[in-house]
GULUMVEX-495579 format. One record per residue (C-alpha): y, z negated, x negated; residue in three letters; chain; residue number from 0. Coordinates in nm, 4 decimals. Example, Ala and Ser with C-alpha at 12.3 -4.5 7.8 and 13.67 -1.06 7.14 Angstrom:
2
((-0.4500, -0.7800, -1.2300), ALA, A, 0)
((-0.1060, -0.7140, -1.3670), SER, A, 1)
//
This chain:
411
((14.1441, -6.1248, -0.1254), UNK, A, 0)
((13.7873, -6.2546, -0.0993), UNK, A, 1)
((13.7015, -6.2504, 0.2685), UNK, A, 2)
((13.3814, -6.0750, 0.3943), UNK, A, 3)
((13.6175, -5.8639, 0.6125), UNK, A, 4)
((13.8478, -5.6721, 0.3979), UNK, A, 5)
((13.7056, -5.3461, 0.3377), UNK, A, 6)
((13.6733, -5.3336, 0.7026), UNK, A, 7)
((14.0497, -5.4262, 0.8052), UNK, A, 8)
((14.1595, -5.1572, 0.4759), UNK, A, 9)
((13.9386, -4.8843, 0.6359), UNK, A, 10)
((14.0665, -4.9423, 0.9867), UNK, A, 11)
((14.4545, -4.9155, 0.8543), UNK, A, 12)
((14.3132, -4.6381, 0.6517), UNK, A, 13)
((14.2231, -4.4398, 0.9889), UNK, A, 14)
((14.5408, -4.5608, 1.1700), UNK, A, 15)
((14.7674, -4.4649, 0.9043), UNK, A, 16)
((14.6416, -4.1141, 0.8696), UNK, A, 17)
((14.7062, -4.0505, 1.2625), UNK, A, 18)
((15.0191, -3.8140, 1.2783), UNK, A, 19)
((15.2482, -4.0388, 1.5124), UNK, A, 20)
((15.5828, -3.7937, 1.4538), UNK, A, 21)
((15.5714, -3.6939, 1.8551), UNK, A, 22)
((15.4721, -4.0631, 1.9888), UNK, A, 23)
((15.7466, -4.2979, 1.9126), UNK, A, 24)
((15.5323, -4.6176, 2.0073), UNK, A, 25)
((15.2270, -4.4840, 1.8271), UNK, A, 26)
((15.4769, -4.4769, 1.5242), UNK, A, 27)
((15.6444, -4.8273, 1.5735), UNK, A, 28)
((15.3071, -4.9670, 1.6059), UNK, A, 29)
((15.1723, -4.8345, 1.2954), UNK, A, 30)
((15.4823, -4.9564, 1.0915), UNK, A, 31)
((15.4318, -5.2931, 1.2454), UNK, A, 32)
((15.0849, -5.3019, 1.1230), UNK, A, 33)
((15.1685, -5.1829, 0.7668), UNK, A, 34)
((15.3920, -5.5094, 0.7586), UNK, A, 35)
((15.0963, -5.7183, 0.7895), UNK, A, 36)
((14.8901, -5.4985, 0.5810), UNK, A, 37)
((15.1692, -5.6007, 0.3130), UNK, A, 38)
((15.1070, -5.9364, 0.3711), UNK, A, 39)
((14.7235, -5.8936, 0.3626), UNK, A, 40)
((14.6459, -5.6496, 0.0817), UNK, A, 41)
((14.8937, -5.8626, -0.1292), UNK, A, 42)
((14.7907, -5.7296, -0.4791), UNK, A, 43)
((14.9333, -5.3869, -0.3493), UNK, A, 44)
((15.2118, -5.5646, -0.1462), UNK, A, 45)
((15.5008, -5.3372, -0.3038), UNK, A, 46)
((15.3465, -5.0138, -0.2510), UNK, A, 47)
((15.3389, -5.0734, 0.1757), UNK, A, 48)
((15.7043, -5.2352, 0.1774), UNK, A, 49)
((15.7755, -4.9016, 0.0230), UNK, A, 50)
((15.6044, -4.6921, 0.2861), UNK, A, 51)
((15.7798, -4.9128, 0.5664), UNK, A, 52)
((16.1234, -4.8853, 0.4286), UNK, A, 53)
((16.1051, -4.4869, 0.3676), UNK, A, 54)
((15.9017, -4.4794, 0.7230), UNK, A, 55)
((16.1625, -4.6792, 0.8968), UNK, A, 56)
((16.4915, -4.4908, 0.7543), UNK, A, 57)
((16.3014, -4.1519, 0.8524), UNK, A, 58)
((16.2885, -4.2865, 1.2150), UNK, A, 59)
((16.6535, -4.4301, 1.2426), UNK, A, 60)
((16.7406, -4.0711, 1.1465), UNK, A, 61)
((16.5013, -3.8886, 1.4020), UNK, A, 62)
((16.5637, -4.1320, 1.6675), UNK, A, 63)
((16.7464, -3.8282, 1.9008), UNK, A, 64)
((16.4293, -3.5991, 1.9219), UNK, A, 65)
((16.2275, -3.9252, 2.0989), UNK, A, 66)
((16.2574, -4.0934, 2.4143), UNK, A, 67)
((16.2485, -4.4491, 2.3624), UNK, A, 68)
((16.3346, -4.7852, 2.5371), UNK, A, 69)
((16.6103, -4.9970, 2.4459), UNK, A, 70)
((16.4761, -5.3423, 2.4882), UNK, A, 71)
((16.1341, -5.4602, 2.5068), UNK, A, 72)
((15.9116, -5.5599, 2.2751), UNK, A, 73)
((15.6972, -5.2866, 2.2818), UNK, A, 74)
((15.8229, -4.8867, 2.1754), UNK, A, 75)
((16.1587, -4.9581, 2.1505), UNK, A, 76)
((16.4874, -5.0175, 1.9435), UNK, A, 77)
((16.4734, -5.3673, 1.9954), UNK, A, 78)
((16.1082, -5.3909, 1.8329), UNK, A, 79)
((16.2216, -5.2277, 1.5711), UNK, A, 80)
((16.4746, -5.4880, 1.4547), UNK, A, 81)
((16.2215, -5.7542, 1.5601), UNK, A, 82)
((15.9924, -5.5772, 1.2292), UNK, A, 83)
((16.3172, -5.5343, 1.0100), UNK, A, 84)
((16.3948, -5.8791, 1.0488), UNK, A, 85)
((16.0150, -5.9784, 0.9046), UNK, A, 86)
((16.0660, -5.8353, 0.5828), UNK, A, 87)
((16.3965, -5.7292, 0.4552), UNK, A, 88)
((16.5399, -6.0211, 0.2588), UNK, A, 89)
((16.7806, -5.8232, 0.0841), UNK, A, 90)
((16.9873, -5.7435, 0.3895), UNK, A, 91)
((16.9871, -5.3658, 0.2711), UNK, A, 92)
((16.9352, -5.2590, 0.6497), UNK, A, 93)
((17.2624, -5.4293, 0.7682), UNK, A, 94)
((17.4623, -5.1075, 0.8496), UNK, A, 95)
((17.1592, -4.9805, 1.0332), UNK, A, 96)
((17.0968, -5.3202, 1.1971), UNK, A, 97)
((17.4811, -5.3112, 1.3363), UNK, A, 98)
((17.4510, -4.9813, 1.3957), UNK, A, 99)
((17.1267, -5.0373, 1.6530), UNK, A, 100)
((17.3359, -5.3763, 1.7515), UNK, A, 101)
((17.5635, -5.1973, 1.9014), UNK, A, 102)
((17.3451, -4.9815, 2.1046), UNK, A, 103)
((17.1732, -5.2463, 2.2486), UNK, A, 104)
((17.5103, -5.4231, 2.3608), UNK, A, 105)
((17.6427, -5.1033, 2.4897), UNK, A, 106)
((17.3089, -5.0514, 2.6731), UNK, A, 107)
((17.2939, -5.3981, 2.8721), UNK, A, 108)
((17.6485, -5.3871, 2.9691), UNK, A, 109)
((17.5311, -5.0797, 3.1892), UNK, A, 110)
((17.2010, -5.2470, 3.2532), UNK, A, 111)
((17.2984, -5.5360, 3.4082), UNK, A, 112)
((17.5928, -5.3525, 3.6370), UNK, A, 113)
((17.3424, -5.1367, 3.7676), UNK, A, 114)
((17.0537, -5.3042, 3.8125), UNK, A, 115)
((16.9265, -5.2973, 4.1809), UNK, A, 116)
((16.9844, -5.5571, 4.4160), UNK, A, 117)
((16.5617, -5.6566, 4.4554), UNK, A, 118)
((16.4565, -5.7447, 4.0523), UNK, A, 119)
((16.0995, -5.5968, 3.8881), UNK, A, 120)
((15.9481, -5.7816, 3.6453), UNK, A, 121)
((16.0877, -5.4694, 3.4163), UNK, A, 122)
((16.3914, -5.6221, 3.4597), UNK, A, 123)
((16.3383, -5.9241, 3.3663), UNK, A, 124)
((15.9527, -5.9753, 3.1810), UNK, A, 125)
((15.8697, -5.9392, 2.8251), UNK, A, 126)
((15.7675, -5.6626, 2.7616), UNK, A, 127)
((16.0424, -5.4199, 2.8770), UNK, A, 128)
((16.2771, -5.6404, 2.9669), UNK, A, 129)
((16.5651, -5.8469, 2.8827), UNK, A, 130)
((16.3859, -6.1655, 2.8065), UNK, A, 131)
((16.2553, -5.9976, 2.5116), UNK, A, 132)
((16.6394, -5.9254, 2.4003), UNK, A, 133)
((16.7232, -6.2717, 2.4869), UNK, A, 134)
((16.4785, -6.4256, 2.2796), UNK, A, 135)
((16.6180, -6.1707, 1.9768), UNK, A, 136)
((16.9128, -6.2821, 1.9935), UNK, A, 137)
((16.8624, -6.7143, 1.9385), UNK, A, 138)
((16.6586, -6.5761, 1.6336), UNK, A, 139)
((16.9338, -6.3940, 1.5440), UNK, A, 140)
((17.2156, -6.5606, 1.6370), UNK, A, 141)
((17.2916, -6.7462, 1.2789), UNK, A, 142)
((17.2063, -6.4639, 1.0580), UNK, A, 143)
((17.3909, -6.1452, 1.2725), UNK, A, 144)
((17.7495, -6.0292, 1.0755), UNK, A, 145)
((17.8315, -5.9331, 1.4648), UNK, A, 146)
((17.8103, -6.2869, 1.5666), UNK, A, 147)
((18.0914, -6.2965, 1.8740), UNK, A, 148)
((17.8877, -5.9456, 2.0326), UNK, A, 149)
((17.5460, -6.1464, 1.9832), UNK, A, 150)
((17.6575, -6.4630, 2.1424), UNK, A, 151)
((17.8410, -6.2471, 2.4547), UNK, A, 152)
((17.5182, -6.0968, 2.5041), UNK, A, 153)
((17.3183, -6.3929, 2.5166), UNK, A, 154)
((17.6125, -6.5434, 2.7515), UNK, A, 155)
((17.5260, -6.2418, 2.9740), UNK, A, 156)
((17.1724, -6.3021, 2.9846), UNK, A, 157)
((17.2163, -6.6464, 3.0642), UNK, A, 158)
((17.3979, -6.6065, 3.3609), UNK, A, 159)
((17.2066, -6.3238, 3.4604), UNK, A, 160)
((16.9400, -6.5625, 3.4926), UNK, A, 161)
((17.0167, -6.8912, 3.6225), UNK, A, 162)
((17.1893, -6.6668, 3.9106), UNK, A, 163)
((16.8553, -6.5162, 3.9878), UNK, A, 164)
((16.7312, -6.9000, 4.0724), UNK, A, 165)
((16.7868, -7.0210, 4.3882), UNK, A, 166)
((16.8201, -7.3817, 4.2682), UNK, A, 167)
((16.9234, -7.4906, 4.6106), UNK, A, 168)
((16.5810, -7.4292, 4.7594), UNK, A, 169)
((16.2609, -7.5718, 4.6433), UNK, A, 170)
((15.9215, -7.4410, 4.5331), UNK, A, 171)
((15.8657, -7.0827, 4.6283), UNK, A, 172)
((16.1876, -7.0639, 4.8113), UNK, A, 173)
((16.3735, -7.1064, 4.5338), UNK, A, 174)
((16.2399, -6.7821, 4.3431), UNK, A, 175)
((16.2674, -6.4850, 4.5581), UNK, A, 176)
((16.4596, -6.3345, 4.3151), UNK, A, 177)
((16.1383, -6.3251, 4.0775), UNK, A, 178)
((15.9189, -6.1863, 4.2959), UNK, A, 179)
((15.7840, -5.8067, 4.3561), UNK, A, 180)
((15.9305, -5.6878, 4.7574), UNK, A, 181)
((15.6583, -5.4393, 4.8865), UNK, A, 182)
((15.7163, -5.2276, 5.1288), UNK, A, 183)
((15.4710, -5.1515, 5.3608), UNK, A, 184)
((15.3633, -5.2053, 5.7415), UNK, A, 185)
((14.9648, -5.2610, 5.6226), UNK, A, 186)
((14.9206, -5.6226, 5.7272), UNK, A, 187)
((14.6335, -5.6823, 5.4518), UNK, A, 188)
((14.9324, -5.5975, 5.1725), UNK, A, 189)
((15.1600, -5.8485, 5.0438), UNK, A, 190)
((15.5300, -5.7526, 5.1970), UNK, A, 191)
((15.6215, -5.9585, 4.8105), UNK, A, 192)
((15.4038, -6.1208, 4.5159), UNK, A, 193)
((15.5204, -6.3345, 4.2185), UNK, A, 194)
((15.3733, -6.2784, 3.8615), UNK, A, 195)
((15.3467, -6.5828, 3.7001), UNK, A, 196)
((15.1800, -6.4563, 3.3546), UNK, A, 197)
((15.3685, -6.4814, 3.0111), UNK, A, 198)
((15.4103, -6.1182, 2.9257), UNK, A, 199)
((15.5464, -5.9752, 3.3289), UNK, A, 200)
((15.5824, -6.2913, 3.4780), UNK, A, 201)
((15.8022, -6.5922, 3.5211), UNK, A, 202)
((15.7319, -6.8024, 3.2578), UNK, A, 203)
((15.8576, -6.5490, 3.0076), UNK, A, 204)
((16.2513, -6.6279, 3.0996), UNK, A, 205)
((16.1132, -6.9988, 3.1419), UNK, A, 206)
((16.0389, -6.9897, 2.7085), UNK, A, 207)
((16.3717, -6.7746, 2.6627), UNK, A, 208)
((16.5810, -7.0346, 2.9115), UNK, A, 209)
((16.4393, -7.3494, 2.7142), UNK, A, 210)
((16.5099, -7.1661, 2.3751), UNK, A, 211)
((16.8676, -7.1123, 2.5114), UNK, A, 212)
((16.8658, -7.4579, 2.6201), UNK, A, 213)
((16.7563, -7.6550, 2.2668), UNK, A, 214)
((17.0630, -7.4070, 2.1371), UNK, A, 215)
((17.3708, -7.5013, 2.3849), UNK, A, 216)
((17.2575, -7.7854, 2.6146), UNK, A, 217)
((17.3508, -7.5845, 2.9224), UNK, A, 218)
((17.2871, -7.8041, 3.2231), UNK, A, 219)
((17.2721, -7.5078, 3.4533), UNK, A, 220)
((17.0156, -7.3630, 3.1918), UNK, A, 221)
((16.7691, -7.6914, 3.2597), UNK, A, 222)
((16.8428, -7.7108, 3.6137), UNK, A, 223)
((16.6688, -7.3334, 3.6531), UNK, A, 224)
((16.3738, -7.4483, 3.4242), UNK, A, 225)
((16.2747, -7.7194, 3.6264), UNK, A, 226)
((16.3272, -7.5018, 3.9278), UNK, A, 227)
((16.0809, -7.2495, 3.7633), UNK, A, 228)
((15.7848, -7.5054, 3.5904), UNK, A, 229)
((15.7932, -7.7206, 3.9511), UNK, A, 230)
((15.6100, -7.4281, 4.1067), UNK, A, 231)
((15.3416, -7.4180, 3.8319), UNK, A, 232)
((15.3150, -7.8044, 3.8879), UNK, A, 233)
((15.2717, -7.7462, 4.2437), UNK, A, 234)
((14.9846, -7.4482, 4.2130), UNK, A, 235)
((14.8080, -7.6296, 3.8961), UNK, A, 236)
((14.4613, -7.7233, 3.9873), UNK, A, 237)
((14.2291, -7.9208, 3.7217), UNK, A, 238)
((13.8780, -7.8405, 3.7142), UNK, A, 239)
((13.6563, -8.0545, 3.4473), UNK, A, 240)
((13.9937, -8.2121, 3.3289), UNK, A, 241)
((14.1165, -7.8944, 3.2121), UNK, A, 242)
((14.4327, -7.7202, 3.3911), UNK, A, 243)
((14.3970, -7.3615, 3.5931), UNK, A, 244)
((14.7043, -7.1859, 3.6548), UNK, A, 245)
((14.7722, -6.9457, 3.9025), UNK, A, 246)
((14.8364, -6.5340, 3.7853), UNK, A, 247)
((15.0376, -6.4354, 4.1128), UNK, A, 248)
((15.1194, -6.5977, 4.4248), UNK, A, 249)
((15.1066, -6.3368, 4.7370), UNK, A, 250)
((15.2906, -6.3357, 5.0598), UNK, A, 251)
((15.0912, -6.1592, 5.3760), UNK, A, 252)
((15.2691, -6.1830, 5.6901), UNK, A, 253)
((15.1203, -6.5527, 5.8579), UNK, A, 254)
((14.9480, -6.6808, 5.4891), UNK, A, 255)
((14.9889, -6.7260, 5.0714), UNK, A, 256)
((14.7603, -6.6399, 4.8869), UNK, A, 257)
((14.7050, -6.7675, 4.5262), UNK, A, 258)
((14.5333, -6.5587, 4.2936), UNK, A, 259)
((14.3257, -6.7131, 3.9469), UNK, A, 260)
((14.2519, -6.5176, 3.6599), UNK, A, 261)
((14.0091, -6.7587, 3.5032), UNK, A, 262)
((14.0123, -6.5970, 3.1376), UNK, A, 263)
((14.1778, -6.7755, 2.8827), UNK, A, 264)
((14.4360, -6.4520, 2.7391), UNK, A, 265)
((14.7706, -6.4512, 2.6182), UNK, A, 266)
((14.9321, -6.2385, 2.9306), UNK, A, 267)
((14.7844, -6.3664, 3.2037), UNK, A, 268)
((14.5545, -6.6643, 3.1306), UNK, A, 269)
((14.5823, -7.0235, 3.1455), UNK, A, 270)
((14.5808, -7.0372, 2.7042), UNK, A, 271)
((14.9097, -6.8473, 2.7341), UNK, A, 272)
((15.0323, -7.0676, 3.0222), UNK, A, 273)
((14.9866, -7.3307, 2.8340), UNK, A, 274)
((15.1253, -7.2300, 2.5050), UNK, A, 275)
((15.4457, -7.1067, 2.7097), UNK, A, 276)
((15.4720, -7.4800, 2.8527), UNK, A, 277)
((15.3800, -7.6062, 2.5016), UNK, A, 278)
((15.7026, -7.4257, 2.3701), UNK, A, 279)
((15.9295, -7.5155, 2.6960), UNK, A, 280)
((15.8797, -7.9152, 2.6171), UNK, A, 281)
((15.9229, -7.8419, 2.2551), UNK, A, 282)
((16.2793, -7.7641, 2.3503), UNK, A, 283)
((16.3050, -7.9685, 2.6352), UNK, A, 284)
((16.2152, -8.2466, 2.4019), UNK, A, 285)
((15.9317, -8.3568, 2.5930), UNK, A, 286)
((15.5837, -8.5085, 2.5302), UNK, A, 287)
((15.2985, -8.2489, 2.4756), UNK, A, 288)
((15.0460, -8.4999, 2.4325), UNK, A, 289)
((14.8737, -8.4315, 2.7418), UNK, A, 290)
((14.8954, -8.0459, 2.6859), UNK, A, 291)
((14.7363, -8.0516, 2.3430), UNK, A, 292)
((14.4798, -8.2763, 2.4954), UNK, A, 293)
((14.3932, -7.9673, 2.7193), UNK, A, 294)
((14.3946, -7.7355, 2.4521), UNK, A, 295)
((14.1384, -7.9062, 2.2272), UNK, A, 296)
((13.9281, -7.9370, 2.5406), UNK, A, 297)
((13.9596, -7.6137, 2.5919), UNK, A, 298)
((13.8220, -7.4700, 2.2397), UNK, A, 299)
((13.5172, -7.6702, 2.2676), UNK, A, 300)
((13.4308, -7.5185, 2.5613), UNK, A, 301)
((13.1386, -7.2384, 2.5252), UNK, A, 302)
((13.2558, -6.9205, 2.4679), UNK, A, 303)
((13.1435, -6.7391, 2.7827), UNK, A, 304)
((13.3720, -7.0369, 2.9806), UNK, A, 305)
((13.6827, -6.8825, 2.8496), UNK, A, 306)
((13.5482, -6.5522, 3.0515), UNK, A, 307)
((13.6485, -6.3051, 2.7268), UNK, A, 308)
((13.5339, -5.9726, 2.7131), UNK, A, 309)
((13.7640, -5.7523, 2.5040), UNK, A, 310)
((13.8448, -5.8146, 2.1186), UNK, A, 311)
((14.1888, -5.7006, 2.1434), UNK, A, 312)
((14.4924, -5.9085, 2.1515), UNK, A, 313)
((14.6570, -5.9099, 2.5192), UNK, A, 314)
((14.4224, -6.0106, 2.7244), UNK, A, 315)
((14.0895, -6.0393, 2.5120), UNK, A, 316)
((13.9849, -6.2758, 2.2380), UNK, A, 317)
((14.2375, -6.1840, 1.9745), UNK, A, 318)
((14.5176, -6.3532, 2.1889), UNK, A, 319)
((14.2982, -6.6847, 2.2353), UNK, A, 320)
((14.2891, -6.6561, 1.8664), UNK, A, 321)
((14.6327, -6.6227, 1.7854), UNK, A, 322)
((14.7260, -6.9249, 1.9973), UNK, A, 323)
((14.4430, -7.1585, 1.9084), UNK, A, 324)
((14.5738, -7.0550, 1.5305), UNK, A, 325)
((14.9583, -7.1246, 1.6183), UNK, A, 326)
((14.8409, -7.4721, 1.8004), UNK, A, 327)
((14.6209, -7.5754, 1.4342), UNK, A, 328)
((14.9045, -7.5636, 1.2428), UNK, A, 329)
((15.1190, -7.7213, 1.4220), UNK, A, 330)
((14.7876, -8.0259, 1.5409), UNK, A, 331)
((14.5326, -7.9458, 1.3340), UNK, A, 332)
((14.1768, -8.0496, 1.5115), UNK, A, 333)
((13.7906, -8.0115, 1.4706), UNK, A, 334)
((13.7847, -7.8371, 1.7917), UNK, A, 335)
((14.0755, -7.6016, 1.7746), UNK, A, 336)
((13.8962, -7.5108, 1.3763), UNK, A, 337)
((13.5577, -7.4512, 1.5916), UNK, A, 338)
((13.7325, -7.2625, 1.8541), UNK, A, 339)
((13.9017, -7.0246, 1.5672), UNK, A, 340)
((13.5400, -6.9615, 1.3893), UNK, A, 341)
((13.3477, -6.8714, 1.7316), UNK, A, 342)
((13.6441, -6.6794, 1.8454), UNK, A, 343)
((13.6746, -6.4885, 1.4538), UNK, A, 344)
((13.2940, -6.4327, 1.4576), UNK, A, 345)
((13.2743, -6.2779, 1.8446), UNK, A, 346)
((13.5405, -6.0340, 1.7354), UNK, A, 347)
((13.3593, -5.9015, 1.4718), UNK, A, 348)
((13.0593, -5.8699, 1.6600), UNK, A, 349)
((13.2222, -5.6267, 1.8570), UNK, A, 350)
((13.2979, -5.3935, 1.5380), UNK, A, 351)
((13.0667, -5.0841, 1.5299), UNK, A, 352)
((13.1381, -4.8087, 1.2928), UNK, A, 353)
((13.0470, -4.5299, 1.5752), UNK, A, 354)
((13.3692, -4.6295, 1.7227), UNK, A, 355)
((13.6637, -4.4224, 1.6319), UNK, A, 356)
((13.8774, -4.7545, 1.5047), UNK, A, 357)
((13.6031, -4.9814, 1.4660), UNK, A, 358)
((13.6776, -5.1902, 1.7435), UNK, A, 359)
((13.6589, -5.0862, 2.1554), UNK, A, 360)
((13.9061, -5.1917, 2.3638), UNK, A, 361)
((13.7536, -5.2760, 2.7160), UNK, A, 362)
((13.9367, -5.3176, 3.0604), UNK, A, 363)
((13.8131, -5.3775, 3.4230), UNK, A, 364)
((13.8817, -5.1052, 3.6606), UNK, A, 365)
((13.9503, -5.3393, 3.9448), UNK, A, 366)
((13.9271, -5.0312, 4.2154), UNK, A, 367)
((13.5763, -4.9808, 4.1180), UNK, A, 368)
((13.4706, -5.2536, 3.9622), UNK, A, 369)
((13.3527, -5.1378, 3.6071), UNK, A, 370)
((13.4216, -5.1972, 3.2768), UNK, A, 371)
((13.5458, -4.9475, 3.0786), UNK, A, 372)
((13.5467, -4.8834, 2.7143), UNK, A, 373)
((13.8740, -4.7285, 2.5072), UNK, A, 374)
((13.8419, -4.6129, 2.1139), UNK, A, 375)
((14.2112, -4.4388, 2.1227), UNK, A, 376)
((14.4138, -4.7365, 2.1898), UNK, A, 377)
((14.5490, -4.8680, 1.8343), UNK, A, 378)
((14.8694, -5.0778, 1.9609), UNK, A, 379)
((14.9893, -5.3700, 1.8478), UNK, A, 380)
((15.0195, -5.5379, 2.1774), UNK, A, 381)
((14.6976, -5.3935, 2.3543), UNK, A, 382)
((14.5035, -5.2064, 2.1279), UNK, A, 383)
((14.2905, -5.2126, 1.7667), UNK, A, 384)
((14.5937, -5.2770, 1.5810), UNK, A, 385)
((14.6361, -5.6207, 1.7545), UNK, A, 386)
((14.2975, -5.7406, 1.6383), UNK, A, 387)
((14.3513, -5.6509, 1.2872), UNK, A, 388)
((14.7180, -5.9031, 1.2574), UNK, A, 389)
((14.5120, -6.1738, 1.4725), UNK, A, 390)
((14.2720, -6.1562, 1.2494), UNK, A, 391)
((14.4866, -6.1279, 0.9325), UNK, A, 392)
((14.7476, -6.4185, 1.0699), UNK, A, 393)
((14.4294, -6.6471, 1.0494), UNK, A, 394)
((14.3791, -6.5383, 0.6593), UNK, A, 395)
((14.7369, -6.5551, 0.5384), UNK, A, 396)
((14.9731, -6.7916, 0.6367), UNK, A, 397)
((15.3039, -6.5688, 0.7683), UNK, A, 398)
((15.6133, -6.7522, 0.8758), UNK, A, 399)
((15.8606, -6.5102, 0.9277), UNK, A, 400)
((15.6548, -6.2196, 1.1583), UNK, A, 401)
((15.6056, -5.9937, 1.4567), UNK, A, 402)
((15.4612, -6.3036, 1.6455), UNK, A, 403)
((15.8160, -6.4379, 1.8015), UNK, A, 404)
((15.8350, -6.1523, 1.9793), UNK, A, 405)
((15.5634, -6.2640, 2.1851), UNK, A, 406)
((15.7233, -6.6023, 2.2362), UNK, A, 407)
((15.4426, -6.7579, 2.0900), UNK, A, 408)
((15.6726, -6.9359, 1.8331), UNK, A, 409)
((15.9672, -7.1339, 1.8759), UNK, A, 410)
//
């Protein structure tokens, strides 16, 4: 393989892999995810990890009863699952199963959507446990699935599901009620409702799926939402130093708003994923990025302590930056986004220590008391040590076909 890294990445799986995951379905799921990239990585033993994945993954479908599991989602549930098939089986020999977990799904959000309540949570609706993460399966899917008529009546449902949740004849913040979280509570210094505007919970999650929808069919409807949506980012979009700052959340207290900035440049909540969503939303709107990329350039020559970083992992830490400043140079390729890959590469691996359990910590801000804490036991793909390890090998090996569109960091 050659890099200066590999024994490190190998002895990290190593640990991982010997973890006993049979009573921790997303524990498991995670693990098979990252032996698919160790495939792709460790390519002189390639064969040998497909076969662990495909004996690993038939041993699951069969013990699927004893767990408790989510349907959809992109993270611990049936629906990931397919999302890892569908990276490396070629050979179609997981149709039956496929079909088989197809069908559950279907039968699932027929009974999801009918009884969903009448105030939305981004559960309903976000990434990462909701149905914009099925939505987004299903356009990938939609010209390769044997159950074509059940894939395209699901994505129908979503659709409409969606563009009924915008209120298309208000504007701005009127027109989004729908989207927001309704608190209930007679404490004037708490928001009575607050609206996430992140990829991964927020808004612009359905935003990516509705524009993917929209390159696909052409739905007027469909557009008429996603302007609806991207007019309130255009409204709350400040530009400091010539480089755009989203807003996280937007708050309602009784007699104000109140607009909340996240500053850090992560993948869930930070203006890098903001504007990679965007990015992907002109894609299919077919318009100009020029601007955008201009940003993003900017934006990897900054110093490193601007982009306000302090965990390795992927969500909201410097593997995400990574990811998307990777995704971005092969799509521009630029001096700066090259630079902004090697700091970002080389800060990560300053963080690996062999006292911790995984090599890598994983550390989050308790916001209630203000301190950082450190995590070794985290190993997730999404979240954890596992999600540094496929940032880190998507910037050595050039995958098409991965685990990354579940993110919707690909179109």
């Amino acid at each position: 393989m050659g890099d200066k890294h590999f024994d490190e990445v190998m002895e990290i799986y190593k640990k991982i892999s010997s973890i006993d995951f049979r009573e921790n379905i997303n524990g498991y799921i995670d693990l098979l995810v990252l032996t698919y990239y160790i495939s792709q990585y460790d390519y002189n033993n390639r064969d040998k990890y497909l076969k662990i994945l495909d004996e690993e993954i038939i041993s699951l479908l069969k013990s699927l009863n004893k767990y408790e599991y989510r349907i959809i989602g992109c993270e611990g549930s049936l629906l990931e699952i397919l999302y890892l098939i569908d990276s490396f089986d070629n050979s179609n020999s997981y149709q039956n199963l496929k079909l088989q977990m197809f069908d559950c799904i279907a039968y699932y959000l027929d009974i999801y959507l009918k009884t969903v309540p009448p105030l939305y949570t981004p559960a309903f609706y976000d990434l990462i446990s909701g149905i914009t993460s099925l939505g987004n399966y299903l356009i990938i899917n939609s010209t390769q699935n044997k159950n074509f008529i059940k894939n395209e009546i699901m994505l129908q449902l979503i659709s409409d599901k969606f563009i009924s949740m915008f209120n298309t004849k208000e504007k701005g913040l009127a027109a989004l009620d729908n989207f927001c979280v309704h608190i209930e509570s007679e404490d004037s210094s708490v928001p009575y409702k607050s609206l996430d505007l992140g990829l991964s919970h927020g808004l612009l999650g359905p935003l990516v799926f509705m524009s993917k929808l929209y390159r696909k069919n052409e739905d007027k409807k469909l557009l008429e939402a996603i302007e609806c949506g991207l007019a309130v980012y255009e409204q709350y979009r400040s530009i400091e130093d010539d480089i755009p700052n989203f807003p996280t959340s937007i708050s309602y207290y009784t007699n104000k708003i109140v607009v909340t900035r996240k500053e850090r440049m992560s993948w869930c909540y930070g203006n890098i994923g903001v504007l990679r969503g965007i990015h992907l939303i002109n894609e299919n709107l077919n318009k100009s990025n020029k601007e955008l990329i201009k940003y993003i350039r900017k934006i990897s020559a900054l110093d490193s302590e601007e982009w306000r970083l302090i965990c390795p992992t992927f969500c909201h830490g410097k593997s995400g930056m990574l990811t998307i400043l990777n995704e971005f140079n092969r799509e521009h390729p630029h001096s700066n986004l090259v630079e902004g890959i090697n700091v970002l590469t080389k800060e990560i691996w300053e963080c690996y220590s062999s006292k911790y359990i995984y090599g890598f910590p994983k550390k989050e801000r308790d916001y209630f008391s203000d301190t950082l804490l450190t995590l070794e036991n985290d190993i997730s793909v999404i979240g954890g040590i596992g999600s540094i390890l496929i940032a880190y090998i998507r910037t050595m090996v050039p995958i098409e076909n991965d685990f990354l569109s579940s993110m919707l960091l690909v179109n």
